[in-house]
VOPAGU-2260 file (C-alpha; in pm, 1 decimal, decimal comma):
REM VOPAGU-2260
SITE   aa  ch    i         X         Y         Z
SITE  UNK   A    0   -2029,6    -917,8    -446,2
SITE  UNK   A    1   -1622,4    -871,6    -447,7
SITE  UNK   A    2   -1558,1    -496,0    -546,5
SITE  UNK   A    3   -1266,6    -378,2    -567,8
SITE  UNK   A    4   -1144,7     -30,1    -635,2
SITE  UNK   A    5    -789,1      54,3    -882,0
SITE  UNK   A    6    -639,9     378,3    -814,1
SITE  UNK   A    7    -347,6     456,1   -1141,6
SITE  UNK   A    8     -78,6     684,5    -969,2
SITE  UNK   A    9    -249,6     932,1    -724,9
SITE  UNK   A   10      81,4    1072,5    -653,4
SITE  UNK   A   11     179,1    1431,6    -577,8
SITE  UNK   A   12     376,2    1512,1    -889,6
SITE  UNK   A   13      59,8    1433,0   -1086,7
SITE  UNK   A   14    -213,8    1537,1    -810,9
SITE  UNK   A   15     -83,1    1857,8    -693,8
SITE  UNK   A   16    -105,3    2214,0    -829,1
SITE  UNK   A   17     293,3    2244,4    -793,3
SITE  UNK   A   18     377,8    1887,9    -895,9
SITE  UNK   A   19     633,4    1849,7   -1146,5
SITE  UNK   A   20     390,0    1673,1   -1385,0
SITE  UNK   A   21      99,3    1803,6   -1277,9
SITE  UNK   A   22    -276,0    1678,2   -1442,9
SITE  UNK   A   23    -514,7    2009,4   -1433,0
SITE  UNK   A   24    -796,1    1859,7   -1229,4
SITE  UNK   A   25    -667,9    1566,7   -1039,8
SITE  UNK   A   26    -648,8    1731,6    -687,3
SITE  UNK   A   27   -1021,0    1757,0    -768,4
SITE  UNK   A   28   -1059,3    1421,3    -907,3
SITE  UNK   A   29    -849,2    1259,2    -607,8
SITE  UNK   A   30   -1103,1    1490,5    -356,9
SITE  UNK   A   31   -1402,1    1320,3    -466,4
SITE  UNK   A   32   -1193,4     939,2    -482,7
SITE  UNK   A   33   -1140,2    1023,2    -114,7
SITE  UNK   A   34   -1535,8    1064,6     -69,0
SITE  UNK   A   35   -1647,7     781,5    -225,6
SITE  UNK   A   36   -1381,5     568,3     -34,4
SITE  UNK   A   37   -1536,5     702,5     314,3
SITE  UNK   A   38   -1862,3     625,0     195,3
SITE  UNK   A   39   -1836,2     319,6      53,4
SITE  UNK   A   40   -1623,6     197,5     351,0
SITE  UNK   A   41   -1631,3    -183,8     439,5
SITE  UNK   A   42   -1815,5    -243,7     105,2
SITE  UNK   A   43   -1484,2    -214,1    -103,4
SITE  UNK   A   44   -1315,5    -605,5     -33,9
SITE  UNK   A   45    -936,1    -446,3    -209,3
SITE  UNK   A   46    -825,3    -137,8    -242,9
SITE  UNK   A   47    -519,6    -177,8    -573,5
SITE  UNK   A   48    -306,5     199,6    -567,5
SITE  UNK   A   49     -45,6     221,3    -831,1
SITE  UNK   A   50     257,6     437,3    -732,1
SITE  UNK   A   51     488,6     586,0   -1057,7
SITE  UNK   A   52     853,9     488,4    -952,4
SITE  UNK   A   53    1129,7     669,4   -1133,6
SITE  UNK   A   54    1474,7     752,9   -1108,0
SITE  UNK   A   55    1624,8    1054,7   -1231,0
SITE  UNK   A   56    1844,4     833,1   -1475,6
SITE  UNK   A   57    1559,8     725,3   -1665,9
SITE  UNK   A   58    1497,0     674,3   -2027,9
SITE  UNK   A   59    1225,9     910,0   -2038,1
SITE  UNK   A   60    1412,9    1155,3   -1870,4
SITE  UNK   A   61    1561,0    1453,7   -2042,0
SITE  UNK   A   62    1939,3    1393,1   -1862,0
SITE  UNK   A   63    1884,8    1042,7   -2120,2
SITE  UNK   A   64    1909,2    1265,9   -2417,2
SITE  UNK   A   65    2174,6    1525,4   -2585,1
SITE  UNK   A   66    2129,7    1731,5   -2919,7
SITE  UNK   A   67    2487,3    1838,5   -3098,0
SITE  UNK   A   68    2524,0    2086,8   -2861,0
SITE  UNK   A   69    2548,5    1905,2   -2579,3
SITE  UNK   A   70    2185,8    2065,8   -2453,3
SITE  UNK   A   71    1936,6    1784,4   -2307,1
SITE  UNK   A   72    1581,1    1817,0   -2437,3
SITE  UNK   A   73    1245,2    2054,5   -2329,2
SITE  UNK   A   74     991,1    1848,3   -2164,8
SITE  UNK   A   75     733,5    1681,3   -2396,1
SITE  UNK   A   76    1009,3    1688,8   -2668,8
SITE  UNK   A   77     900,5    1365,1   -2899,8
SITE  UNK   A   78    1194,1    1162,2   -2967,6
SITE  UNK   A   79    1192,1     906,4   -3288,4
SITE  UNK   A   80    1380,8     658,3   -3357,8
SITE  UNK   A   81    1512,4     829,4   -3670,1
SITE  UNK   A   82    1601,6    1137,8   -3459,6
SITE  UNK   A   83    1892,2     896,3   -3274,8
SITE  UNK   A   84    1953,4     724,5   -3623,9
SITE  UNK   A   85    2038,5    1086,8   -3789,8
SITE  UNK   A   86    2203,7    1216,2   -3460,1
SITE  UNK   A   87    1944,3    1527,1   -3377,4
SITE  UNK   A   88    1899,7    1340,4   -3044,4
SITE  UNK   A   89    2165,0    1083,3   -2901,5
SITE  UNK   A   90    2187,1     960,1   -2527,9
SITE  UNK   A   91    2466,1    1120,4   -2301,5
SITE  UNK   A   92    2599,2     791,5   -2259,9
SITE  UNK   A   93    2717,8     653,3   -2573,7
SITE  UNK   A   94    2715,0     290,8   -2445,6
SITE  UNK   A   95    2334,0     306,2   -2399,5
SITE  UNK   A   96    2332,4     395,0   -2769,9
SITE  UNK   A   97    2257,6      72,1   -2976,0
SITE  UNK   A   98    1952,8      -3,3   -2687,4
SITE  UNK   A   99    1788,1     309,0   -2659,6
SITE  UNK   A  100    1777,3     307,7   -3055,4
SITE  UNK   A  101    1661,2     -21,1   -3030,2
SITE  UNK   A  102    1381,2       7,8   -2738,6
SITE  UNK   A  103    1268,2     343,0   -2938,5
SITE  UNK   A  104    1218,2     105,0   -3259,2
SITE  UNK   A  105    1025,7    -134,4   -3058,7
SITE  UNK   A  106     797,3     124,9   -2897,6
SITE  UNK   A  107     695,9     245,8   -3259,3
SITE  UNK   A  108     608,2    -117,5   -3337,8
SITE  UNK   A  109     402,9    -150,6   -3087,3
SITE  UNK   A  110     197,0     113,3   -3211,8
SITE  UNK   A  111      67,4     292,9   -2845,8
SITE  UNK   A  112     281,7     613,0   -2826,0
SITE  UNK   A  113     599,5     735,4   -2988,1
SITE  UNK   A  114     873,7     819,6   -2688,6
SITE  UNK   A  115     828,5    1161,7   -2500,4
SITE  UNK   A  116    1035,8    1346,6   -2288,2
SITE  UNK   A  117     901,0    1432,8   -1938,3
SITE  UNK   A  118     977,6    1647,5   -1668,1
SITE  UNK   A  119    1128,7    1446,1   -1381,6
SITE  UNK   A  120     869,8    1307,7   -1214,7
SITE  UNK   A  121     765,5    1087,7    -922,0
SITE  UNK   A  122    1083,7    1000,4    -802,7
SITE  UNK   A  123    1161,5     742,6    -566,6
SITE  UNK   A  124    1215,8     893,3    -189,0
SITE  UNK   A  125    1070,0    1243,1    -319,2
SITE  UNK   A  126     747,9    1426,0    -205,3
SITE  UNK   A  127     623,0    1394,5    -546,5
SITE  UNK   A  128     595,2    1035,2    -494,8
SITE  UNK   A  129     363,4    1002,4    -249,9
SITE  UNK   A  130      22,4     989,6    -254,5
SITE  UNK   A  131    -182,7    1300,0    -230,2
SITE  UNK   A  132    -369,1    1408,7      64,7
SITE  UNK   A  133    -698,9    1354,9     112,4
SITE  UNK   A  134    -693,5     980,7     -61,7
SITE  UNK   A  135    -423,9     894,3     167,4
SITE  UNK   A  136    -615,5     951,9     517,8
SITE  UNK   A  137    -925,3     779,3     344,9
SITE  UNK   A  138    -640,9     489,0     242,2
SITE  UNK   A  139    -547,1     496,6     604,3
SITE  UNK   A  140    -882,6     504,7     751,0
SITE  UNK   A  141    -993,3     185,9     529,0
SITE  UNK   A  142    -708,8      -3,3     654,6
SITE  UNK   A  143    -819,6      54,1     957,4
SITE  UNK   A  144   -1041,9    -251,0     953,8
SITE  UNK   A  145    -709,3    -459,5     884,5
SITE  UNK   A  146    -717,3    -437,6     538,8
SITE  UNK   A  147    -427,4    -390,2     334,3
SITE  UNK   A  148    -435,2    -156,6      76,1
SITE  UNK   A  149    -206,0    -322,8    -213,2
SITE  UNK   A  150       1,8     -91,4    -356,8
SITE  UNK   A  151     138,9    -125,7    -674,8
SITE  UNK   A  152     511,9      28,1    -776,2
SITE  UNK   A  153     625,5      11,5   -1160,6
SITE  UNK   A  154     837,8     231,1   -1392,0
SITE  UNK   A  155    1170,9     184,3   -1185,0
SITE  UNK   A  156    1334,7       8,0   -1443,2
SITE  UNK   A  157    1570,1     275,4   -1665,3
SITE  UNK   A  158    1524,3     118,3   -2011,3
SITE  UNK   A  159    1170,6     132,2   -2051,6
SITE  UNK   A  160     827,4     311,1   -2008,1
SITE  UNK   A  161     595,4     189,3   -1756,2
SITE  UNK   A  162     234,7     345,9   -1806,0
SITE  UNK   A  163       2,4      59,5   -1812,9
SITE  UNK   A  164      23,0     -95,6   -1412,4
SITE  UNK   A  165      39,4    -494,9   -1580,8
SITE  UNK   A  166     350,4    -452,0   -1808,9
SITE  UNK   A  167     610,8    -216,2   -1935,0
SITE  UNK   A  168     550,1     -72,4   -2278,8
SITE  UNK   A  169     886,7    -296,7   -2393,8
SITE  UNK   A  170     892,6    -545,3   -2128,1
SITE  UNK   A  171    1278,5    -605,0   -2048,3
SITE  UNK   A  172    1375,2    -990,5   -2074,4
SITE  UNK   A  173    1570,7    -974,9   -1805,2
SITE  UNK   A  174    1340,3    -770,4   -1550,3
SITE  UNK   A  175    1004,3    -922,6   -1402,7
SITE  UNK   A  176     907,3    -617,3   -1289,0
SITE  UNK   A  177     875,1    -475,0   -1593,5
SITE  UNK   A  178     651,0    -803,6   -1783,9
SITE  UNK   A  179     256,3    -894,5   -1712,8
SITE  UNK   A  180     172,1    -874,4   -1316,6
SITE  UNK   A  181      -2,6   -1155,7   -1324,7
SITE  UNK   A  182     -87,1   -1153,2    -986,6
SITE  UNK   A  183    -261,3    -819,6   -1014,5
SITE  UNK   A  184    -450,4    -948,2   -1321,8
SITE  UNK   A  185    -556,0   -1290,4   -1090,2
SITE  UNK   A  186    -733,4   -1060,6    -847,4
SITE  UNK   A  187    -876,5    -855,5   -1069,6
SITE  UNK   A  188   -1012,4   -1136,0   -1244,9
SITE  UNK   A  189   -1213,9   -1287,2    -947,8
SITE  UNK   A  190   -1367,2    -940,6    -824,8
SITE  UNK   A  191   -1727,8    -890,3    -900,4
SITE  UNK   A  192   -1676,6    -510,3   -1012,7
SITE  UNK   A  193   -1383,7    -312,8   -1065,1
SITE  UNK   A  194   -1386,3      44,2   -1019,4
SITE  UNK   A  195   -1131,0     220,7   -1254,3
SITE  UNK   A  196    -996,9     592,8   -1133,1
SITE  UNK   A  197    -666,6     797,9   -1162,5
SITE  UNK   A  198    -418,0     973,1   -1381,9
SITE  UNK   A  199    -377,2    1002,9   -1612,6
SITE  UNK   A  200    -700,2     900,5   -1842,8
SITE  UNK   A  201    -438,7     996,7   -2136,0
SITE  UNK   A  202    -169,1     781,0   -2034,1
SITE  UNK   A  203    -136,4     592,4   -1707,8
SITE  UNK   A  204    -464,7     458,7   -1651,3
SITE  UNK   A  205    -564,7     427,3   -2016,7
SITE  UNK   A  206    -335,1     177,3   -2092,3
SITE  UNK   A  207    -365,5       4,5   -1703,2
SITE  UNK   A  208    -718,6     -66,1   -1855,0
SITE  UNK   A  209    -654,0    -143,8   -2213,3
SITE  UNK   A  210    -427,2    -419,6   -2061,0
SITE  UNK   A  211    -671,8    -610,2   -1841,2
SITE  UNK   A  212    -932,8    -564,7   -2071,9
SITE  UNK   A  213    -708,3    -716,7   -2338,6
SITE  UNK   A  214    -560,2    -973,3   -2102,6
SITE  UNK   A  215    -918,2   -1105,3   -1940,1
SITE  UNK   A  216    -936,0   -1472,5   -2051,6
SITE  UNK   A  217   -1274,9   -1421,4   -2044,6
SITE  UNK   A  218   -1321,5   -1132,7   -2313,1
SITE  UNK   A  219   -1664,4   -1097,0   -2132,3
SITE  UNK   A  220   -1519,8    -994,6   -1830,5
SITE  UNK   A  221   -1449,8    -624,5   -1978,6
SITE  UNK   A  222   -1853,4    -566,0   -1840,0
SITE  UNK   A  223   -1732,7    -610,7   -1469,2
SITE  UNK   A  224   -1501,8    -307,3   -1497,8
SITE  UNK   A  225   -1631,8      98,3   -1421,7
SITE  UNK   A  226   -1477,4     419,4   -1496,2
SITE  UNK   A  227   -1560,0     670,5   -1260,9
SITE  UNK   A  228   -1511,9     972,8   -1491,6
SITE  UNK   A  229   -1504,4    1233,8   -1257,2
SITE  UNK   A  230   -1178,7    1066,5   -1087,7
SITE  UNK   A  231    -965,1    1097,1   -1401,2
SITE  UNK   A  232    -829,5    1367,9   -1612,3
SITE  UNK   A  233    -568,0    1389,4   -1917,7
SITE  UNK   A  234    -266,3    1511,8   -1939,5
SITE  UNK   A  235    -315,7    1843,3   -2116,7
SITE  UNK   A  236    -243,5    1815,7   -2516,9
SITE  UNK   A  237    -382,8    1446,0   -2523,9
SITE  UNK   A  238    -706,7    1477,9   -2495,9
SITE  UNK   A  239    -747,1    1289,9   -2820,8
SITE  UNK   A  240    -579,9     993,5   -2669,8
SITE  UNK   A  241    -830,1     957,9   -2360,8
SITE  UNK   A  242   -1123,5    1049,9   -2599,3
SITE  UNK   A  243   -1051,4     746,0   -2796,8
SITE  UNK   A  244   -1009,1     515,9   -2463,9
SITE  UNK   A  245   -1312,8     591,0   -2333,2
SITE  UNK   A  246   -1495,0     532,6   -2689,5
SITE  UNK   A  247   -1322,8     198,2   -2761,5
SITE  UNK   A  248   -1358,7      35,8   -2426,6
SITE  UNK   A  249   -1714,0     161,6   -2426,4
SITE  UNK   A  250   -1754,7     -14,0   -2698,6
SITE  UNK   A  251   -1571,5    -352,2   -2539,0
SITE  UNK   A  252   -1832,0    -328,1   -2245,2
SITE  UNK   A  253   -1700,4    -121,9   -1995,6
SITE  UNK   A  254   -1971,3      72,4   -1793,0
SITE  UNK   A  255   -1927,7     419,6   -1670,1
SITE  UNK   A  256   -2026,9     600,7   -1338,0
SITE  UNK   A  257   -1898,3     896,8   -1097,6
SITE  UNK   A  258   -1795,5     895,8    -747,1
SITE  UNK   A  259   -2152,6    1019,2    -645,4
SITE  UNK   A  260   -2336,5     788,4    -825,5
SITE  UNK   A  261   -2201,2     464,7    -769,6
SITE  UNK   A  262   -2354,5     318,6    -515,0
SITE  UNK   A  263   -2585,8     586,7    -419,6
SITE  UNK   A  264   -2800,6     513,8    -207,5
């Protein structure tokens, strides 16, 4: 049996008490990943860690944004794409002007999520990037056996979102990066189980699953995967949003456990 174990974004800004984005709960939830790494040891074949990658110039960023005063928006201000056509909300640089308006029209297509402003978060060569202790000494003592854990970066591309860990929310023509991993998806697809855990079960890892699950070429292959519930939490405010994950890939197949029960002897 190949089982493999996806961690969405167990960084500090999301897994701390003092991160800049912090999840109430995930030190907790990452605490009891750690466990169930150290006890399920050798039996885990790949270990898949997604790491948030941002830079402070970053379209989801308030520095992106200026109202007619010159003021950049609050954190968790929503942004439309008839805020930029009427001018309450333009970006600082007027050159970026006709693309942001156009990547905020595609995003509403799409249908997922209108555009939010976040804190600054998980930038690249920051503490807040890293992952949080205690998954990374269980990480470390995995590899120990010569395994490589794979780690997974996304979101350093300016232009667009990057929640789900196998595409951007507007993939960017001219950026790999930022379209389907489908080397990630490959693996996935040839493991026996997949166990599902992370932050945030609003955001990050919702869409990370909604994406395999929809990108499977077998549709049956939704059964392998397995939320560990008590290894996720949502980003406070969108509850709704991780309520209706769980429900609708419930309903695709995907099974359900915690880090104490799967497994247990």
């Amino acid at each position: 049996m190949k089982l493999h174990l996806v961690v969405i974004d167990p960084q500090k800004d999301f897994c701390s008490r003092h991160g800049a984005l912090a999840v109430p709960g995930a030190d907790a939830d990452m605490d009891r990943l750690a466990c169930l790494v150290r006890r399920l040891g050798d039996r885990l074949d790949d270990i898949h860690v997604t790491l948030d990658s941002h830079r402070r110039v970053d379209i989801s960023h308030p520095l992106w944004f200026r109202d007619d005063r010159g003021h950049a928006p609050a954190p968790f201000t929503a942004i439309s794409a008839a805020d930029v056509e009427a001018g309450r909300w333009v970006p600082t640089l007027p050159s970026t002007h006709a693309r942001t308006l156009q990547y905020l029209r595609e995003l509403e297509r799409s249908g997922r999520y209108g555009h939010v402003v976040w804190p600054e978060h998980c930038l690249i060569g920051s503490e807040g990037h890293n992952v949080v202790e205690p998954l990374f000494d269980a990480l470390q003592e995995w590899s120990s056996r010569f395994a490589l854990v794979d780690f997974v970066t996304k979101g350093s591309n300016p232009w667009t979102e990057h929640f789900s860990a196998l595409r951007a929310e507007v993939p960017d023509p001219a950026d790999p990066g930022t379209q389907l991993n489908a080397g990630l998806l490959t693996t996935l697809e040839e493991a026996d189980i997949v166990l599902l855990a992370g932050e945030a079960s609003s955001h990050c890892l919702a869409h990370t699953v909604r994406d395999i699950a929809a990108s499977f070429r077998d549709p049956a292959a939704v059964r392998k995967l397995v939320l560990l519930t008590d290894a996720t939490s949502p980003v406070p405010g969108f509850e709704p949003l991780a309520d209706a994950f769980l429900k609708d890939l419930v309903a695709l197949g995907m099974k359900t456990s915690t880090t104490t029960d799967f497994l247990a002897a």
